[in-house]
C-alpha positions as CSV (number, residue, x, y, z in Angstrom):
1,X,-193.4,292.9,213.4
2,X,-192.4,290.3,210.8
3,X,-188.9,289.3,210.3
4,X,-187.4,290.5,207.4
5,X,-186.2,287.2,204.8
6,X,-183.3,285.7,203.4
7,X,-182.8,283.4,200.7
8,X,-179.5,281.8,200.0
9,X,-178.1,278.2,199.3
10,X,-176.1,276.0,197.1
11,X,-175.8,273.8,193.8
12,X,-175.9,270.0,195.0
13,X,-172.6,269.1,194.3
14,X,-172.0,267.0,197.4
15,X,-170.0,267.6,200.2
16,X,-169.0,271.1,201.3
17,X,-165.8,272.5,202.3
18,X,-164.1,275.4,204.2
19,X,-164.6,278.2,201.2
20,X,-168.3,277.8,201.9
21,X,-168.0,278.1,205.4
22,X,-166.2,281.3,205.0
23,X,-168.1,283.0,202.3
24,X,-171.0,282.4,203.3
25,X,-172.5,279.4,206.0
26,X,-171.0,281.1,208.6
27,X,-173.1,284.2,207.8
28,X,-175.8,281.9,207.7
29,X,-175.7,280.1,211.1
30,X,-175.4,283.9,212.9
31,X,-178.6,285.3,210.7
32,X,-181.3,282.4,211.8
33,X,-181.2,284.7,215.1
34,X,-183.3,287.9,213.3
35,X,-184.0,286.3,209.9
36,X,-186.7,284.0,208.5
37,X,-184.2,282.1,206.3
38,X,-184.6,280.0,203.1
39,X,-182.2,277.8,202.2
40,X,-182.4,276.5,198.0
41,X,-180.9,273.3,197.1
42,X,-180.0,274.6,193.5
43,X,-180.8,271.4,191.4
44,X,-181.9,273.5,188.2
45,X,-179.0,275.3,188.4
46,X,-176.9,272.4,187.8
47,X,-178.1,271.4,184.5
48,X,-176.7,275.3,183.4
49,X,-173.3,273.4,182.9
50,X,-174.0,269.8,183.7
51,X,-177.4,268.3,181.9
52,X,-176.1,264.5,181.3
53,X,-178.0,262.0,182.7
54,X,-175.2,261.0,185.1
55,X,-175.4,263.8,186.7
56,X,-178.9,264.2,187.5
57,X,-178.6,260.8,189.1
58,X,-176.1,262.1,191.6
59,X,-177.8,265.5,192.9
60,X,-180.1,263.2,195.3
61,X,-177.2,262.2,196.9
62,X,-175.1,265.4,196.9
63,X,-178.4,267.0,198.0
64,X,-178.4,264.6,201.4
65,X,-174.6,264.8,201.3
66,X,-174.9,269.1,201.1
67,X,-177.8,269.0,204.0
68,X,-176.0,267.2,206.2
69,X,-173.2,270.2,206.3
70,X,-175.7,273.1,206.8
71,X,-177.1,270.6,209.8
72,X,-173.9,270.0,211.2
73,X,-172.7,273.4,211.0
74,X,-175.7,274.8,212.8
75,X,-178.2,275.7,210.3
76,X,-181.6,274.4,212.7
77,X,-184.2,273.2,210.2
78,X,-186.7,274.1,213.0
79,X,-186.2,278.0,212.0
80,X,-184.9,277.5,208.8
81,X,-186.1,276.4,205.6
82,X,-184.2,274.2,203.3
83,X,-186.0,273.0,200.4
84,X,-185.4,271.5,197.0
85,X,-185.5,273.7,194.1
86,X,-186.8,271.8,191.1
87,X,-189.5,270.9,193.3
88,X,-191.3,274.0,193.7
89,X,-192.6,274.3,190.4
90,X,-193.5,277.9,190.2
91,X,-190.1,278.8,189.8
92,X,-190.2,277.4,186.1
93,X,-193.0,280.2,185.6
94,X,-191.5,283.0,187.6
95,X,-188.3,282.8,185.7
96,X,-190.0,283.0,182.6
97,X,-191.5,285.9,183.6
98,X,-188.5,287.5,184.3
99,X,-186.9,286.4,181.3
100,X,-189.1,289.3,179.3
101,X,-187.1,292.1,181.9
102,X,-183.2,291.4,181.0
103,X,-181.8,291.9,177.7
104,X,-179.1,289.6,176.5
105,X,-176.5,292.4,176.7
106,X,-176.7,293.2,180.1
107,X,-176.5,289.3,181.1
108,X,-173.1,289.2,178.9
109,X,-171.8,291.5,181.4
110,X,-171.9,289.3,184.2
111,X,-168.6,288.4,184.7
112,X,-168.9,285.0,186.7
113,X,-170.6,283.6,183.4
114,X,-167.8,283.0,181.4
115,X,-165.9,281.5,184.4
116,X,-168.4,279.1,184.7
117,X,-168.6,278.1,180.6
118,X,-164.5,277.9,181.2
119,X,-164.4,275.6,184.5
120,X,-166.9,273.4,182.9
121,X,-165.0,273.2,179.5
122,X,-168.3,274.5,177.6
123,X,-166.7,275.7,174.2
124,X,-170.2,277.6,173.4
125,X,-172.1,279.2,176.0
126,X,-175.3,277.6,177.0
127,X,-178.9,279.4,176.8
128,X,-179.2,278.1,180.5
129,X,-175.7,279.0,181.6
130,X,-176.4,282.7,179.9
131,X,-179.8,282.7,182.0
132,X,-178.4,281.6,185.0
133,X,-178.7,285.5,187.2
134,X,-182.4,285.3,186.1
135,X,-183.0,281.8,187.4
136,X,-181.3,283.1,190.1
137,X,-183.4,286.0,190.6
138,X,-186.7,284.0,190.4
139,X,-185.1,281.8,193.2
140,X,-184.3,284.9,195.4
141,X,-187.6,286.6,194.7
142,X,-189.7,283.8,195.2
143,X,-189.8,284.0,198.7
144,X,-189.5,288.0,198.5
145,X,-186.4,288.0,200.1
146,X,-184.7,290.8,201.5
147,X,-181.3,290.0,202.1
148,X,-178.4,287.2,200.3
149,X,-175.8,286.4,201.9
150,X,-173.1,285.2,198.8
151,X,-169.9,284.1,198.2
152,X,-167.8,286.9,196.0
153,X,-168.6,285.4,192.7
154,X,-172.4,285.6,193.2
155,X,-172.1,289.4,194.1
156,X,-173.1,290.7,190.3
157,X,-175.9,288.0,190.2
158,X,-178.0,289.7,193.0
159,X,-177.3,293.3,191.4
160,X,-179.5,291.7,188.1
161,X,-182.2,290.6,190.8
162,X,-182.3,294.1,192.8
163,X,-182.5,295.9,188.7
164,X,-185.5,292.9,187.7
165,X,-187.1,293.5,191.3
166,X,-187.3,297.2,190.4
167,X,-188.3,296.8,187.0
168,X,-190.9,294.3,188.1
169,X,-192.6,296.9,190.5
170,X,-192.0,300.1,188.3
171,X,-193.8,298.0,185.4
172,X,-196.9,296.8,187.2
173,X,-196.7,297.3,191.5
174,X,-194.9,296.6,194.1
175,X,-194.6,293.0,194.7
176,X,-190.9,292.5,195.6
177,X,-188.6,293.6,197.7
178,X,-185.1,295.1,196.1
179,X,-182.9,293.0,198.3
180,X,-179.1,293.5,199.7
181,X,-176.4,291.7,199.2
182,X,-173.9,290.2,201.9
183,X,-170.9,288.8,201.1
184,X,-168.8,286.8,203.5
185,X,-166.0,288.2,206.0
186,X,-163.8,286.1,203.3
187,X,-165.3,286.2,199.8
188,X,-162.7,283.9,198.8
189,X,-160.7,281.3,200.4
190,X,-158.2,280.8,198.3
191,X,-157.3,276.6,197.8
192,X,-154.3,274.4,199.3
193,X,-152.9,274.7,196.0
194,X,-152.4,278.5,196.6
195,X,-153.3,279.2,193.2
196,X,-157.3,280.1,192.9
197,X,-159.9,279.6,195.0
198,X,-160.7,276.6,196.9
199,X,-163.1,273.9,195.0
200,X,-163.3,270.4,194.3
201,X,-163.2,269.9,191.0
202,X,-159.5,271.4,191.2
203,X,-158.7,269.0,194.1
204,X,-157.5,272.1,196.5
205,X,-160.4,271.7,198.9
206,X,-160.5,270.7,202.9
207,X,-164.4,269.6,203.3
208,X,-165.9,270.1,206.5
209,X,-166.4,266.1,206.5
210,X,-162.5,265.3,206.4
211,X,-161.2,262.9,209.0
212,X,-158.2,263.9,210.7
213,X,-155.3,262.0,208.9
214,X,-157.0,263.6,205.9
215,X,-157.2,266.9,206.8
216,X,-153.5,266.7,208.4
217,X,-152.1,265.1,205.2
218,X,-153.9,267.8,202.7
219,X,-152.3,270.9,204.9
220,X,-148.4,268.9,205.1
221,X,-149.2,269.4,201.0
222,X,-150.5,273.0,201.2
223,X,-148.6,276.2,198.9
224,X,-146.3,278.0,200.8
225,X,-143.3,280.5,200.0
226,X,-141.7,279.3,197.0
227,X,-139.2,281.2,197.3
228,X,-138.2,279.5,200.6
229,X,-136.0,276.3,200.5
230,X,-134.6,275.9,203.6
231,X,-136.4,276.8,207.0
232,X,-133.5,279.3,208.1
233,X,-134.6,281.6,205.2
234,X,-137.0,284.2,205.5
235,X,-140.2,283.9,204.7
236,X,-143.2,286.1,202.9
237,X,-146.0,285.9,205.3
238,X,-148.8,287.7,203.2
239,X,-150.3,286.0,200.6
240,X,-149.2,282.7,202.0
241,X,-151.8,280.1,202.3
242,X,-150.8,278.9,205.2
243,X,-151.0,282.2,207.5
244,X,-154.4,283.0,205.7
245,X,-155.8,279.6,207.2
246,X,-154.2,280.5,210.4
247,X,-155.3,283.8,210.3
248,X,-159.2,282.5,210.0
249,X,-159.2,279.4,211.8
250,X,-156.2,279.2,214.9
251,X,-158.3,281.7,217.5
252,X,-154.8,281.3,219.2
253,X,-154.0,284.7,217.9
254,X,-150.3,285.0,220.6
255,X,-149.5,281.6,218.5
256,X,-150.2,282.7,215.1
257,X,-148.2,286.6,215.7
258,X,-144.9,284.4,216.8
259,X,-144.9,281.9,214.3
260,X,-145.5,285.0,211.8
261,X,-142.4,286.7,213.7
262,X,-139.9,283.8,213.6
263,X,-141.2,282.7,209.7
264,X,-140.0,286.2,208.7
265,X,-136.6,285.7,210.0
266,X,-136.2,282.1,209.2
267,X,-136.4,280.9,212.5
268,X,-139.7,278.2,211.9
269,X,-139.7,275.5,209.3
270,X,-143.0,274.8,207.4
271,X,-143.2,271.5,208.7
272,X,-144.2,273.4,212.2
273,X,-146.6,275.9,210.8
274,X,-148.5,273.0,209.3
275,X,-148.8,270.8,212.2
276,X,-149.9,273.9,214.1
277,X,-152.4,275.0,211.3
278,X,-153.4,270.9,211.1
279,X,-154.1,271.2,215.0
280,X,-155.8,274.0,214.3
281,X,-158.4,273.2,211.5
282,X,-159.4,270.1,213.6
283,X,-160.2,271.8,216.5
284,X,-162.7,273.6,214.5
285,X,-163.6,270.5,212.6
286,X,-164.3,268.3,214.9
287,X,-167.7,269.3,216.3
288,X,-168.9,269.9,213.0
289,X,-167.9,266.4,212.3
290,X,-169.4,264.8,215.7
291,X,-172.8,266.7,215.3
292,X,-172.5,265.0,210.8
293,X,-172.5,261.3,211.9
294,X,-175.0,262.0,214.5
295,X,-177.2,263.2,212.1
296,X,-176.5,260.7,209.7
297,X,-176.9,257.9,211.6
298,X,-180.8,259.3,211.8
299,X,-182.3,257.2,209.1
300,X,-184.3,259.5,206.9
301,X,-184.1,262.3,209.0
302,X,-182.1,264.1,206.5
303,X,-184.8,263.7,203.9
304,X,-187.5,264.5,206.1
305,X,-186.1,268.2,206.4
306,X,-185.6,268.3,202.8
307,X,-189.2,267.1,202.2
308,X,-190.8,269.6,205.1
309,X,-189.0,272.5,204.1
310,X,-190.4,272.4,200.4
311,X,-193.6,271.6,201.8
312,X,-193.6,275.0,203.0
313,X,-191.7,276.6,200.2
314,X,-194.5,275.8,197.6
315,X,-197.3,277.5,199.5
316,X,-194.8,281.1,199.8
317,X,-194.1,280.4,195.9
318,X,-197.7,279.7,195.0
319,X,-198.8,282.7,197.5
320,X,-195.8,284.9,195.5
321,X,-196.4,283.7,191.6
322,X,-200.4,285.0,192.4
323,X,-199.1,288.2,193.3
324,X,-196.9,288.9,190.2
325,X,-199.2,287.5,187.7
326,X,-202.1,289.5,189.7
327,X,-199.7,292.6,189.1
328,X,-199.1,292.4,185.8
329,X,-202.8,291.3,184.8
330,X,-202.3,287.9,183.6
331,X,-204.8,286.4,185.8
332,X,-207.0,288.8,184.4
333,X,-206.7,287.1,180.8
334,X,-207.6,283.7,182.2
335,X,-210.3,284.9,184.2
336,X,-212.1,286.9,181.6
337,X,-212.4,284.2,178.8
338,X,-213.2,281.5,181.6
339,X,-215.8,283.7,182.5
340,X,-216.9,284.2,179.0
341,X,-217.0,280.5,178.2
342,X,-218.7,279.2,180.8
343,X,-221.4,282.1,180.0
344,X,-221.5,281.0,176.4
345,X,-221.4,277.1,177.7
346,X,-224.2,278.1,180.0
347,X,-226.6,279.7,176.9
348,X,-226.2,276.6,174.8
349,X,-227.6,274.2,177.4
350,X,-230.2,276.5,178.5
């Protein structure tokens, strides 16, 4: 029996950070066991909000940069299959196909659209950015994917792929799976700053790849209680930053209960909580860390995978884009007038 598929991944914008290991690497790492997983480096889907020239000339970098996280955090390129979207050209056609199946209204309703426009400071809303669930569908479909493990946000994009999968094989046969979604045991990590959810273009992010002094002096910064000015006042627990990372990442649990307990009644001071949490977070860090320069030091090796793993990608997308055209008949089209002109090319030499 063939293992059922997944297809999930990231936009290359460089080093990765604990809201991706939450939401949805961790997920990940655990599903290479009874999954045959594909991993997109999201190049295309950069240009939706960042076309400039300057930025294209970063993604190679952010691509090895992004690799080198999903490698150190356990992602084995041996069963898995990372490859570089822009590369696998089929894509281009498949989400022009798909383009005819989704009406503008219904992508207007996606709510994580807007967000984007708004975090990129896009006064208008791009043709690309407003595409950007049906790029995202041809990406998942490609490899006829079965499950997606997301973060939060990307929850409504694969709904749009499950309705263009369906449509797809109501219209002309079934070709593609209608896949699940799976969202992380924390869709969203909120940031150090407390106030929305961790990323680095707000600065509230600890990446996997922080050195020690870096990850300790980003946690003594952290968002607690506000309310709380001195450490003999009691303290709100939920909601705090602080206890959420604690909660997540210190598998002390005993520790985490009685620092909870005595920052109720104002018997811990912050400065504690945080060197415990520090502790903590690089505990968890560190092999990730160890097993990143090993892999770096490897010269090319990272690029090899990325190379390999698209190798293989194009023959699934060329193997899938022959299907759905098949489907819908436009192979047909081709096929019949190259038939008919080499016929006619045929009489005139005869």
């Amino acid at each position: 029996m063939e293992k059922r598929r997944i297809l999930t991944g990231d936009r290359p914008t460089g080093k990765l950070h604990l809201g991706h290991y939450v939401g949805s690497l961790a997920n990940r790492i655990r599903l290479q066991e009874e999954y045959e997983c594909y991993f997109i480096i999201a190049d295309l889907h950069t240009l939706t909000t960042r076309p400039e020239k300057e930025y294209i000339d970063d993604i190679t970098e952010n691509a090895r940069e992004m690799v080198l996280d999903y490698l150190a955090c356990g992602i084995d390129p041996e069963r898995s299959v990372i490859y570089l979207q822009s590369a696998v050209h089929e894509v281009y056609e498949l989400n022009l196909l798909f383009e005819m199946m989704v009406t503008v209204p219904r992508l207007q309703r996606v709510p994580s659209l807007k967000e984007m426009a708004a975090s990129a400071n896009l006064n208008e809303m791009p043709f690309g950015l407003l595409g950007y669930p049906v790029l995202q569908a041809a990406d998942i479909l490609m490899p006829r994917a079965h499950l997606v493990p997301v973060g939060k946000d990307n929850e409504s994009h694969v709904e749009l792929t499950r309705e263009i999968a369906r449509r797809f094989n109501f219209l002309y046969d079934e070709v593609f799976p209608v896949p699940d979604v799976m969202v992380g045991d924390v869709p969203t990590l909120v940031g150090t700053d407390g106030n929305s959810k961790m990323s680095k273009s707000l600065g509230n992010a600890i990446l996997l790849s922080d050195d020690t002094k870096t990850v300790e002096k980003k946690v003594t910064g952290m968002f607690t209680d506000p309310n709380r000015i001195r450490a003999d006042v009691p303290g709100k627990v939920e909601g705090n930053p602080v206890f959420i990372y604690h909660d997540i990442f210190n598998p002390n649990t005993a520790e985490v209960e009685e620092l909870k307990e005595r920052y109720r009644k104002g018997a811990v001071g912050d400065v504690e909580v945080k060197k415990k949490l520090s502790l903590a977070l690089n505990n968890f860090l560190d092999p990730i860390r160890e097993k990143r320069n090993d892999f770096a030091s490897r010269s090319g090796f990272v690029d090899e995978v990325i190379y390999n793993g698209t190798v293989k990608m194009r023959e699934e997308a060329r193997a899938t884009l022959n299907a759905a055209k098949k489907a819908m008949g436009l192979t047909g089209i081709w096929n019949r007038i190259s038939r008919k002109a080499e016929k006619a090319r045929k009489a005139r030499d005869e």
